[in-house]
N, C-alpha and C positions, 0 to 999 in steps of 0.2 A: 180560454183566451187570456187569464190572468200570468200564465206561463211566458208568452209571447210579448207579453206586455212590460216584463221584468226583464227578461232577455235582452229587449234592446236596448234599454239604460245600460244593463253593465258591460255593454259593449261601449257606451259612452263613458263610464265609470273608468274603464282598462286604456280608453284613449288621452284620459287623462292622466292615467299613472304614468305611460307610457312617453307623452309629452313632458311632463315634469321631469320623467329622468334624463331623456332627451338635451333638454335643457340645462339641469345640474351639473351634467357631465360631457357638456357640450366644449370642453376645453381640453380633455384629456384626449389621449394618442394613443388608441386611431379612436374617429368620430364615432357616434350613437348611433349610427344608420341604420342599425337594428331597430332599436328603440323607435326612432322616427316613421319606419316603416309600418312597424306594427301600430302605431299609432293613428296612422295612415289609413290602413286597414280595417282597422277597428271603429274611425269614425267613416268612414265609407259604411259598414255594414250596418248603422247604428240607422243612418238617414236610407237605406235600402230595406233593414226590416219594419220601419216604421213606412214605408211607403208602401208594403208588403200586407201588413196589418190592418190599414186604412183599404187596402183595394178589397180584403178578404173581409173585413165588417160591411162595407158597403155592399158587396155580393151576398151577404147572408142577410140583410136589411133588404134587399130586390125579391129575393125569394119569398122572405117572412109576407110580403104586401101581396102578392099572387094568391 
C-alpha cells in the first residue's frame, strides 16, 4: 500500500510543476493550455486515487473484523 500512497502525491507534485509553468509563461503566444490541462489532470487524479485508497483500506479493515 506504501506504493499507492506515493503515487498520489506525485500526481499532486506534477500539478504543481505544471501550474507554475502554466502561469510563468502565461503571457507568451500561443497560451499554456497544455500546461493548464495537464495540470487539470493531474490534480483530478490525485483527489480520485486518494478516494480510491481510502475506499480499498476501508474494505480490507471490513474484512480483517469478520
Amino acid at each position: 500500500m506504501g506504493y499507492l500512497k506515493i503515487t498520489q502525491y506525485l500526481y499532486l507534485v506534477a500539478a504543481g510543476i505544471f501550474a507554475f509553468d502554466a502561469i510563468t509563461h502565461w503571457n507568451d503566444e500561443p497560451k499554456p493550455w497544455i500546461s493548464v490541462g495537464i495540470a487539470l489532470v493531474s490534480l483530478f487524479l490525485f483527489f480520485f486515487r486518494r478516494h480510491f485508497a481510502k475506499k480499498f483500506q476501508d474494505r480490507q479493515n471490513a474484512q480483517g473484523r469478520k
